[in-house]
N, C-alpha and C positions, 0 to 999 in steps of 0.2 A: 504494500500500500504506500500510495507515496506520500511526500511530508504533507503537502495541503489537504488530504484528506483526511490525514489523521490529525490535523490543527484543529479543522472542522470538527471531526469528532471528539474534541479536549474540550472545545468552547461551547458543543450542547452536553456535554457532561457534567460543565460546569455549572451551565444555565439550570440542567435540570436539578442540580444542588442546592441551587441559590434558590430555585420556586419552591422544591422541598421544608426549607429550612423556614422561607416565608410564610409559606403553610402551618407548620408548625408553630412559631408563634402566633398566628394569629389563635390557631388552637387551645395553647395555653392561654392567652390574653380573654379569649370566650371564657375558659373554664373555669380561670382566676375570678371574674366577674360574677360567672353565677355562683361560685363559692363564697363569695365575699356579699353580695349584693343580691341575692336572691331574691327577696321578697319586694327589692325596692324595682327590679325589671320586673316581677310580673303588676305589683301595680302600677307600672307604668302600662304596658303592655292593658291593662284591667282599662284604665280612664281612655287609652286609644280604642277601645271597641265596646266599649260601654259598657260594658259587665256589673250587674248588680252587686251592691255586698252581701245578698245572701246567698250568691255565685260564688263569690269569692273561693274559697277553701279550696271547692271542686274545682275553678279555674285555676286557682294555682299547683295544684296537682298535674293538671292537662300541660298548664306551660313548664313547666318542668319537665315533664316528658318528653314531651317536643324538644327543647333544648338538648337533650341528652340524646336525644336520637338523632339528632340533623346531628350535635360531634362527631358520633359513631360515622354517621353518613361521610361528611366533609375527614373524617381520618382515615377513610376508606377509602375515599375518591383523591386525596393527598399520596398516597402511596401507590395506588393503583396509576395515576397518573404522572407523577413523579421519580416515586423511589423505585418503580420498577425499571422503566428505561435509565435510570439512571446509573442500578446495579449490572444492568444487562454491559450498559457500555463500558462502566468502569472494568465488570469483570472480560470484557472483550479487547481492551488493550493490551497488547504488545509487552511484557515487561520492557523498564528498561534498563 
């Protein structure tokens, strides 16, 4: 393979590092948030779509759910999108 094409493939290896790694904080950044902040996003979340108070409980149970699914989701589509072709290419170079 010659040098420009394996430059090419150093520089989406890198890329694909760099969205990985961005991915990731933002993931912990979410999850820091609902750990700390819980109750004050879902009643936020409560006054944006109207939810009564004697919803409440039951809607914060729901959004809570939700949240922790869409991470599993967005840490699933981070890896599968990222750290896959990432390890493929790292593991596909040339020692040197």
């Amino acid at each position: 393979m010659n040098d420009s094409r394996a430059d090419d493939f150093l520089k989406l290896e890198k890329l694909f590092l760099r969205c990985l790694l961005v991915s990731f904080a933002i993931l912990i950044v979410w999850a820091l948030g609902l750990f700390v902040a819980d109750e004050f996003i879902v009643s936020v979340h409560a006054k944006f779509l109207g939810v009564a108070d004697a919803d409440l409980p039951r809607f914060g149970y729901d959004a809570k759910l939700i949240h922790y699914q869409f991470l599993g989701y967005f840490k699933l589509g981070a890896a599968l999108l990222f750290f896959i072709p990432w390890l493929v290419l790292r593991l596909s170079r040339n020692p040197d």
